[in-house]
Structures are given as structure tokens and as C-alpha cells.
C-alpha positions in Angstrom: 105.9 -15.9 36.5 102.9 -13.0 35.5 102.7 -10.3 38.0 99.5 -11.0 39.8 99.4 -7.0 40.0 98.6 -7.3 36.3 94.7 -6.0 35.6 94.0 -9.3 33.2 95.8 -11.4 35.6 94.9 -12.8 38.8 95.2 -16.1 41.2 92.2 -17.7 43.1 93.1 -21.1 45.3 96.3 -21.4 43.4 95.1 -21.1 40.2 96.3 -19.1 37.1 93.2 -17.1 36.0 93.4 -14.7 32.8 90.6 -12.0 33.0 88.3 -11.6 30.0 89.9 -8.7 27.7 87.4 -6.3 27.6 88.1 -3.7 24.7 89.4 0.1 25.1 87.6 3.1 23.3 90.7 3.0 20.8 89.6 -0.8 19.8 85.9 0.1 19.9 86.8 3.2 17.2 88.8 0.4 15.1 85.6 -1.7 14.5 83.5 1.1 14.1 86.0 2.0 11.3 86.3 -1.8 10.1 82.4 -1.5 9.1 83.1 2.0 7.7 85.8 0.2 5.2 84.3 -2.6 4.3 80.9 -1.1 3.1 82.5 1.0 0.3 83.9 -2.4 -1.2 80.4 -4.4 -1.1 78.5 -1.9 -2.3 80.4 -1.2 -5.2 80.7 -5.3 -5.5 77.0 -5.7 -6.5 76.2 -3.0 -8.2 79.3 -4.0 -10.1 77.7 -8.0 -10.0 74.4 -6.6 -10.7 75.6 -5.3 -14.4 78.1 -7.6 -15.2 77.4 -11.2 -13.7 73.4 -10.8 -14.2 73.1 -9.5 -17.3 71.6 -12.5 -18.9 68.4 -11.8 -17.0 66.0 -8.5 -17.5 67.7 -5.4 -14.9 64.8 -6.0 -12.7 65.4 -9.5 -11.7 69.0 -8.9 -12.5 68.5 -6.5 -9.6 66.4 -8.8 -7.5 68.6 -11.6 -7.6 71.5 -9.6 -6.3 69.7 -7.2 -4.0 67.4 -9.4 -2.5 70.0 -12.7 -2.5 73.0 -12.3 -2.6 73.6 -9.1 -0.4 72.0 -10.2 3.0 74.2 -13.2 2.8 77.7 -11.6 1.5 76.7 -8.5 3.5 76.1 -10.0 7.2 79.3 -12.7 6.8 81.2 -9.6 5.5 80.3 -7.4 9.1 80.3 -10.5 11.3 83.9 -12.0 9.9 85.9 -9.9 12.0 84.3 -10.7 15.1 85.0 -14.7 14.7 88.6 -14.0 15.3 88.4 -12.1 18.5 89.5 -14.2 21.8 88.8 -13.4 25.8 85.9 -10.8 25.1 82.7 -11.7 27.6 79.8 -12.0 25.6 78.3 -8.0 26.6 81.5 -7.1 24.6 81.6 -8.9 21.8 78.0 -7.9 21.7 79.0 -4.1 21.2 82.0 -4.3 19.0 79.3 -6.3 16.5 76.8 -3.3 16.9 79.6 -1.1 16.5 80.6 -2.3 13.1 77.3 -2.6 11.8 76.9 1.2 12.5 79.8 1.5 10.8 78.7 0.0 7.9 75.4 1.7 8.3 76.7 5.5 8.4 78.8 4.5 5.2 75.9 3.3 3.4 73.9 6.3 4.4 76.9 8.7 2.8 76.7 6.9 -0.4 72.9 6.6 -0.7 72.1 10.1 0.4 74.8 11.7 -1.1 75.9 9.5 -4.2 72.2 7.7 -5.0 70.1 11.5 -4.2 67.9 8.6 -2.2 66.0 10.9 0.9 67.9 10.6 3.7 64.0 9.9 5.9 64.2 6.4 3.2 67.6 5.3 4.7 67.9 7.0 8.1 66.7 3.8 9.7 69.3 1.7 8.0 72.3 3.0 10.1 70.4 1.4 13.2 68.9 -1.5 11.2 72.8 -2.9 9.7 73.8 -2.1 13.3 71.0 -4.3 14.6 71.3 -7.3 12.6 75.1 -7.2 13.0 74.6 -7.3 16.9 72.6 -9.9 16.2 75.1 -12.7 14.7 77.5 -11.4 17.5 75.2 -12.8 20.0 75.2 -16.0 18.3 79.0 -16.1 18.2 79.1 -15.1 22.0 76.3 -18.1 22.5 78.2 -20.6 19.6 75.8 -20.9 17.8 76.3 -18.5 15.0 74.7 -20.1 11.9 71.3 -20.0 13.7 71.8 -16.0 14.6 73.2 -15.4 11.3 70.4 -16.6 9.4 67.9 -14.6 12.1 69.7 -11.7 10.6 69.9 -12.6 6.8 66.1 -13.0 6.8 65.7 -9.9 8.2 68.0 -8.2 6.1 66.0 -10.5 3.2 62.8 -9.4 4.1 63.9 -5.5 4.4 65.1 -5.7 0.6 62.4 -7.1 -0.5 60.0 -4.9 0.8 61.8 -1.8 0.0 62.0 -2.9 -3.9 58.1 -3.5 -3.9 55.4 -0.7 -4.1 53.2 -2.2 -0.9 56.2 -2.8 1.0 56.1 0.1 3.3 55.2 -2.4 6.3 57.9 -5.1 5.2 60.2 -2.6 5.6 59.3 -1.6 8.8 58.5 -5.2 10.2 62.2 -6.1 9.6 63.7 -3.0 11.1 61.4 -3.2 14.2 62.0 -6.7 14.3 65.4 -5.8 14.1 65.8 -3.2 16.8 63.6 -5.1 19.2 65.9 -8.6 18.9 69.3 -6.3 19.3 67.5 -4.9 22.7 66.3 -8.3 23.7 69.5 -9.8 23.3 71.9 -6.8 25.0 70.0 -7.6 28.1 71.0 -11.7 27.8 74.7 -11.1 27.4 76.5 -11.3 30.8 80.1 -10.2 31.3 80.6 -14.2 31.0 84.1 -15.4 29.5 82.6 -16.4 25.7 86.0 -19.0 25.8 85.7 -19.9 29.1 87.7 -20.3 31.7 91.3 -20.1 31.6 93.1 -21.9 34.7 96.7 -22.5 34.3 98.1 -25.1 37.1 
């Protein structure tokens, strides 16, 4: 029988109750370092895609069609995947380990942009907040099931920030998306509650 002393373990009317696992600064630095990881790999992966796999087309829609297309979609499944796996977080914590790994992914990007791609660090600054945003975002919609809806909020944001960045005009695209972005991570901290996202667990 569990020690009812036990922090994640507790009885109420003779019930079994498990507590919602709420994650430790050491798990919190291992998605953080999850989004670091897995950035390097996709970035090479389409500009790798974009030379080899596209080269039918002229480079700029080669570059379009990967930019624009494929990476919001392979991009935000690739940040999100981890979080699809995690049991007994409340929805405020699943929440923040998606943000986290977005900002992981974000500061990697960054590195390799600013200090690979010579792009100004003023152009992609806003991306560490923005991948961390849109990350947050699908994590909502796996702490509410319903993550296809939340991941496609984020993959047209994502969409609509490429775009804009690759046009000449699309100084307020840009910024649309990563306002939009920052405002629905905000909006959406505030609706997560420190509810069980698996429910209850009673054990009779």
C-alpha cells in the first residue's frame, strides 16, 4: 500500500488519489534543452531539402516552397512531439514546458542566424519569443485535447511570419504574426488552471 505521506499521493473518502506531477527545475532545463537539440537538425534539414529535393523549380520558389510550407508544419510537430507523451502534468504545466522548448528552439535559431547567416540580430531577436509563443500555443491545445485545432493556430502564424519576412512589404506581416503570437501565448497562460489534463485518478 503507497505511503499516504508521499507528496503525489493522497486519500480523500477512501479513495486512491495520484497528485498531478508537476515538473522540477531539472525537467524544465531538459525541455529547454530538447528545443535547443532539435533546431540544429531541422534547420540543416531544409536548407539541405531546399537544394536537393527542390531543385527542379527556380531557388526562389525552391525557397518558397520549403520556407514558407514545409517548415511551419515539420517545425511546430517537431517542438510539440515531445510534449504528447507527457502524463499527470495540469494544463499551467504542460503550458510552460511547451514555451520552454520553443525558447529553446528559438535561442538556437538565433545562434545560427546571427552568428552562421550574419542576419542582424534586431531581424531575428523577436523569433526567440515568437517560436516560444507558437509552441505554447499547441501545448494549450494538448492540455484542452484538441491539438489539431491549436496546432494549425500556430502553423498559420508561423506561415504568415515566413511569408512576410521573404517579401519586400512584409514588414507588417511580420509583425502581425509575432504580435498575434505573443498576445495568444498571454491569453492562453491565463486559461490554464492547475487542472489534471488526464483527469482524475481514483484507485478503489
Amino acid at each position: 500500500m503507497p505511503d499516504a505521506r508521499d507528496d503525489k499521493i493522497r486519500y480523500y473518502q477512501d479513495n486512491l488519489i495520484i497528485e498531478p506531477h508537476r515538473p522540477n527545475l531539472k525537467e524544465k532545463l531538459f525541455f529547454l534543452l530538447s528545443g535547443i537539440i532539435v533546431s540544429i537538425p531541422i534547420t540543416l534539414l531544409f536548407g539541405s531539402f531546399t537544394r536537393n529535393f527542390l531543385d527542379v523549380f527556380p531557388s526562389f520558389f525552391a525557397s518558397l516552397i520549403s520556407i514558407i510550407i514545409f517548415t511551419p508544419f515539420i517545425e511546430e510537430f517537431a517542438k510539440a512531439y515531445p510534449l504528447f507523451y507527457r502524463h499527470g502534468e495540469t494544463e499551467r504545466s504542460i503550458f510552460i514546458l511547451g514555451f520552454l522548448v520553443g525558447l529553446g528552439f528559438g535561442i538556437t535559431e538565433f545562434i545560427l542566424y546571427v552568428f552562421v547567416l550574419n542576419i542582424p540580430v534586431i531581424v531575428r531577436l523577436p523569433g526567440i519569443l515568437f517560436h516560444a509563443s507558437v509552441t505554447s500555443i499547441v501545448a494549450y491545445g494538448i492540455a484542452k485535447k484538441r491539438p489539431l485545432k491549436f496546432y494549425l493556430i500556430a502553423v498559420g502564424l508561423h506561415i504568415l511570419n515566413n511569408f512576410s519576412a521573404m517579401i519586400e512589404t512584409g514588414d507588417i506581416g511580420v509583425i502581425v504574426a509575432n504580435v498575434g503570437a505573443y498576445y495568444l501565448c498571454l491569453m492562453f497562460y491565463f486559461k490554464t488552471t492547475e487542472q489534471f489534463i488526464d483527469g482524475s485518478y481514483f484507485v478503489d
